[in-house]
Wavefront OBJ file of the C-alpha trace (Angstrom):
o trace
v -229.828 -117.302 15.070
v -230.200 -120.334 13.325
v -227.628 -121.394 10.399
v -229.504 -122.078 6.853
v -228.669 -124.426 4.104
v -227.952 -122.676 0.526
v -227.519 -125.080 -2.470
v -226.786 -124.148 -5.994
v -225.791 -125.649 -9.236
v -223.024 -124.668 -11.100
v -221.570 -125.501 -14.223
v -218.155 -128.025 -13.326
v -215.188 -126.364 -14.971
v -216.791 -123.013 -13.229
v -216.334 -124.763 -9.917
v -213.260 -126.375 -10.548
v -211.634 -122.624 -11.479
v -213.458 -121.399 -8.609
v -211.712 -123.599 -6.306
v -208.147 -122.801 -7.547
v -209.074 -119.182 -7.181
v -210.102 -119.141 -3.481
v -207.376 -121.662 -2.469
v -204.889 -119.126 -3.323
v -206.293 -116.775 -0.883
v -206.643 -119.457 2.014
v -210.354 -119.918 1.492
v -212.985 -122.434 0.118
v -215.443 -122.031 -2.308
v -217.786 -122.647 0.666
v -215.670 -119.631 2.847
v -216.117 -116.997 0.119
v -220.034 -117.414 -0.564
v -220.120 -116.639 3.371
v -218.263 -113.752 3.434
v -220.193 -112.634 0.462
v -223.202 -112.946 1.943
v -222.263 -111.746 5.124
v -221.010 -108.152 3.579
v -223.979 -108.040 1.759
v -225.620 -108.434 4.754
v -223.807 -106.143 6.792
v -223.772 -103.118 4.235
v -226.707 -103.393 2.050
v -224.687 -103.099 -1.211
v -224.036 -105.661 -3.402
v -221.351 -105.532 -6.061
v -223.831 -105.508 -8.675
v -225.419 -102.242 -7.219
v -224.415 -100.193 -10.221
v -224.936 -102.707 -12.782
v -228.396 -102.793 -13.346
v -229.338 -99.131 -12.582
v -230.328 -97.120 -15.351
l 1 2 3 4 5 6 7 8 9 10 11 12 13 14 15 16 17 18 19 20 21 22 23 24 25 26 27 28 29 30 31 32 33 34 35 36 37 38 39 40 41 42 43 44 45 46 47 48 49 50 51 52 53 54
């Protein structure tokens, strides 16, 4: 399987908070989005499942 590149734009302070957040856990920003993707992928449920279900 072949590794794809994801970019996105984010609003700086949103980054910056996001950045203290993960490092506090061990990760990067970068670390977290993969793991998020990769349970997504893995389960088929996102966190926002129940959000947008009427």
């Amino acid at each position: 399987m072949s590794d794809k590149l994801i970019q996105l734009r984010v609003e700086s302070e949103v980054k910056v908070k996001a950045d203290e957040t993960f490092m506090k856990q061990g990760l990067t920003t970068q670390m977290a989005i993969k793991v998020f993707l990769t349970q997504v992928a893995n389960t088929g449920q996102t966190p926002f499942d129940n959000l947008f279900r009427g």
